[in-house]
N, C-alpha and C positions, 0 to 999 in steps of 0.2 A: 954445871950441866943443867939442862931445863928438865923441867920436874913433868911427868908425864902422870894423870889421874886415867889406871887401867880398871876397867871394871869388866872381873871376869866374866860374867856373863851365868848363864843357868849352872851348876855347879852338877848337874847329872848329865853333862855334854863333855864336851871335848876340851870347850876352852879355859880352865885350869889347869889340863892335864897341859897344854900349849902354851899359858905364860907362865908353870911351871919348869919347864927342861928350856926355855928359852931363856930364862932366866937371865945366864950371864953374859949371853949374847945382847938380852936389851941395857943391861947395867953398865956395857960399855959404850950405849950410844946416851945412856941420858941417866936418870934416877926417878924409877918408876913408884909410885905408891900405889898399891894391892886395895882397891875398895873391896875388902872382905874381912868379913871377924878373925879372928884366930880362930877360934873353934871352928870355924866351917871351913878355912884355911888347913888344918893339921886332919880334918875327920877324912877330906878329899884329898890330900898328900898321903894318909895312910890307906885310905883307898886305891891307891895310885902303886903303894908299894915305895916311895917314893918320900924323902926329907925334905924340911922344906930350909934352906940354906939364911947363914943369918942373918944375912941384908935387905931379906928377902919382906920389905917395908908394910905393915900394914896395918890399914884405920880404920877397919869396920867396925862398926860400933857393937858389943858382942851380942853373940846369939849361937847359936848351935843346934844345927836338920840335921837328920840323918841322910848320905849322900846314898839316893837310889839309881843306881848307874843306868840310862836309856831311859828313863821312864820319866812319862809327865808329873808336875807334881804341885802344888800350890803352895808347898814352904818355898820351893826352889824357886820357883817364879815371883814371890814375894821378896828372897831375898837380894833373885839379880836385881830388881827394880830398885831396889833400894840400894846398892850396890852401885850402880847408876847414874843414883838421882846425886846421892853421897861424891860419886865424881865429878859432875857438870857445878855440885857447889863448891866444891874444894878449887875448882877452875872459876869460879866467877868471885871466889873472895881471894884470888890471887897465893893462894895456897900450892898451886899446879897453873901450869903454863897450859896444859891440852888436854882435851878427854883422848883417850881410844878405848874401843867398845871391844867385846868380843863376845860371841853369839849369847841371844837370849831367846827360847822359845817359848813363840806367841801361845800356841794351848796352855802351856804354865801361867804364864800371863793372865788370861782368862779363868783359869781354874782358881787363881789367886782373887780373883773379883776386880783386878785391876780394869782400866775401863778404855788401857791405851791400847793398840794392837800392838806397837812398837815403840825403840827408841825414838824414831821420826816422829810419832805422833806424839808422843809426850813432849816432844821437842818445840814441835808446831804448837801446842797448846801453851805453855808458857813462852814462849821468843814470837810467836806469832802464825801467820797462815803463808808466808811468803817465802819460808824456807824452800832448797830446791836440791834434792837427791838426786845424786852422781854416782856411779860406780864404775870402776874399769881400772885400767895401770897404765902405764907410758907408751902403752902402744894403742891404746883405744878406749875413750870414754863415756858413758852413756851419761845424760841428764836424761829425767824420768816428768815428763808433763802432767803425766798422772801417775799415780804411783800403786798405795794399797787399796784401791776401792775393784768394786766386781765391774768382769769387762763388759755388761750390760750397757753399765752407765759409763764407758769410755768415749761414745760418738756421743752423747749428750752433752760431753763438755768442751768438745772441738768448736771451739767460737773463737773468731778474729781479734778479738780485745785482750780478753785472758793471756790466749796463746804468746800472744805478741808481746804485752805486758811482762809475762814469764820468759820470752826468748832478752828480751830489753835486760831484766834481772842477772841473766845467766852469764851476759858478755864480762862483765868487769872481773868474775871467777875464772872464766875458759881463759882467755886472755887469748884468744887463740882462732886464727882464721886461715879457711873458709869453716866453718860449721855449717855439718848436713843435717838438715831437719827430715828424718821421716814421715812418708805419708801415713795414712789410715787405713788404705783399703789397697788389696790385691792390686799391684801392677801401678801406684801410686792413682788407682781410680779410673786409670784410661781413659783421662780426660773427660769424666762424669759417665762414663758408662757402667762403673762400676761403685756410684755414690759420687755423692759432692762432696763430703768431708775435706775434700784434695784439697779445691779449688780453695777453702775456707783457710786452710792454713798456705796458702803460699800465698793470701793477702796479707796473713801476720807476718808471714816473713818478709814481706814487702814495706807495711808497714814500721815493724821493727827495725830493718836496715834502714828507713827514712830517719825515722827519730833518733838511731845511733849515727846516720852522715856517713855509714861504712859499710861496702859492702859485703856483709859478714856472714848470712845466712844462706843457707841454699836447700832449695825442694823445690814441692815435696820431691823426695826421694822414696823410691820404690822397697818398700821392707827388703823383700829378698835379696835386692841387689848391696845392701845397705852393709854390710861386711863379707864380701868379695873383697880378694886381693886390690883392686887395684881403689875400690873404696877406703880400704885399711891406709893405704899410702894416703890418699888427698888429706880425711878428715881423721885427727885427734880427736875432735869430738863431734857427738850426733846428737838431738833428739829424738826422742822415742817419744810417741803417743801413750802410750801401756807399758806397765811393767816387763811380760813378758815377751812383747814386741823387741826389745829390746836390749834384756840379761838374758832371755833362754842363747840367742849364738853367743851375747859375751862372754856366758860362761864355758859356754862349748870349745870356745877360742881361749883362753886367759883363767880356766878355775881358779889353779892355785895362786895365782898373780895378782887378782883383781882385791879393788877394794871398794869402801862406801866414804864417802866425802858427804858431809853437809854444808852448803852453802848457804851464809845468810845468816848465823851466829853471831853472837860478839866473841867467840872463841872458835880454837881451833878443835873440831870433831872428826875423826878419822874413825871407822870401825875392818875388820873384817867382811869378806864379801863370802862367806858362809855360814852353815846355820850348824847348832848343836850334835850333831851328826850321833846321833844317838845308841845307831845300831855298832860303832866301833868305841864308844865310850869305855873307857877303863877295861878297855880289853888288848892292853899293849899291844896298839896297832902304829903308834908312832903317827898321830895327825898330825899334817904339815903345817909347818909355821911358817908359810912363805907370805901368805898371805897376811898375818897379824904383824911380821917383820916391814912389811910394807906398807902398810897402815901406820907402823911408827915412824920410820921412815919419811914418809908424807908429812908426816905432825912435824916431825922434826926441819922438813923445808920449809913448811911452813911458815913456822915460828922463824926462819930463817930470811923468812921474805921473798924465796925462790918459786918460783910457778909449780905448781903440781905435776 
């Protein structure tokens, strides 16, 4: 079975309490190894109310926080990082076949002095700046042009080279045509009545189906119109301009479903498509594991050689 490097994520959230009771549900798709100590393992299992079973594999290096249920915290975010990092290397020294993530929150992160926003940006900074964030499930997936920056600087970076460069990068991932590229602006721009940004990217798109010989891309495409039924049918996959141009209808559409894809690794990274959920943390509310089941899921085609 392929070995999958999980790393639970902030331990004062949701997701241990989630690759806890999922347990032997993932033990019979693969053999997961736990990036967490044992002490921080058993402190968050007895927080839970909950055993923790004896297959239940893990190699954190030890260490021991006290688990503050909902609350931000700078042991916690120190120790999902590490948690993490400890997975992505267990996968590149051939120890695990795949990362899958499961939420980390960013104020912990920063309370910690850490200096990444996220897993993505820690990811870009060692593998590079060319990685490309995806998120969605079999019925609809977003690539993100821009991703964690302020939407100030979003039309700043709509340029035809970039863009184009990034749609060029995307194709051999998506595997998958027609792809709709969204516009920037209201009503895809109205034909500049409403900003040029439009015009800007439906030369990258032009440009980029030249250099690929296929024609694979289409826009701009109007935001609103951009998942409507009958857009859901054409495109598998979109570009988004912005982050939440993009995941506020996917999640609207697809919460429990969706997941995060990084593209552009030398390994396979698969995470959950939500965050810590702080406010139902260790309050036996039952968080849904549809989402981290699909996220393994996906590793596991992955590693399979099957399209996402």
């Amino acid at each position: 079975m392929k070995k999958i490097a999980i790393s639970v994520g902030d331990l004062n959230g949701v997701g241990f309490e989630i690759a806890l009771k999922a347990h032997s549900a993932t033990r019979s798709l693969c053999e997961p190894i736990y990036c967490v100590s044992p002490s921080n393992a058993k402190n968050a299992a007895d927080a839970l109310g909950l055993k923790l079973n004896g297959d239940f594999n893990l190699v954190g290096q030890e260490d021991a926080i006290a688990v503050k249920p909902g609350q931000i915290d700078a042991a916690a975010g120190r120790a999902s990082f590490d948690g993490f990092v400890q997975a992505v290397d267990l996968t590149l020294s051939g120890e695990a076949d795949a990362v899958v993530t499961l939420p980390i929150n960013k104020a912990s992160w920063s309370a910690a002095r850490l200096r990444y926003k996220g897993h993505t940006d820690y990811l870009r900074e060692r593998f590079g700046a060319d990685l490309i964030m995806a998120l969605g499930c079999r019925k609809r997936y977003v690539a993100l042009y821009t991703d964690h920056i302020p939407l100030r600087a979003v039309a700043d970076r709509i340029d035809a080279k970039p863009l184009s460069d990034f749609l060029i990068r995307l194709y051999p991932f998506a595997r998958t045509k027609p792809i709709g590229v969204l516009g920037l602006n209201p009503h895809g721009g109205d034909g500049g009545a409403i900003g040029d940004e439009d015009a800007i990217i439906e030369r990258a798109i032009a440009k980029a189906n030249k250099t690929l010989k296929l024609s694979v891309y289409e826009g701009a495409i109007s935001p609103d119109a951009a998942f409507a039924p009958k857009a859901l049918e054409r495109y598998l996959f979109v570009v988004a301009m912005y982050h939440d141009q993009g995941l506020a209808p996917l999640k609207a559409l697809f919460f429990d479903e969706s997941i995060n894809i990084t593209f552009g690794l030398p390994f396979i990274r698969t995470s959950v498509d939500h965050g810590t959920a702080f406010d139902i943390a260790y309050k036996n509310q039952n968080p849904s594991p549809t989402s981290y089941q699909n996220a393994l899921n996906a590793a596991l085609r992955g590693l399979a050689g099957i399209k996402i």
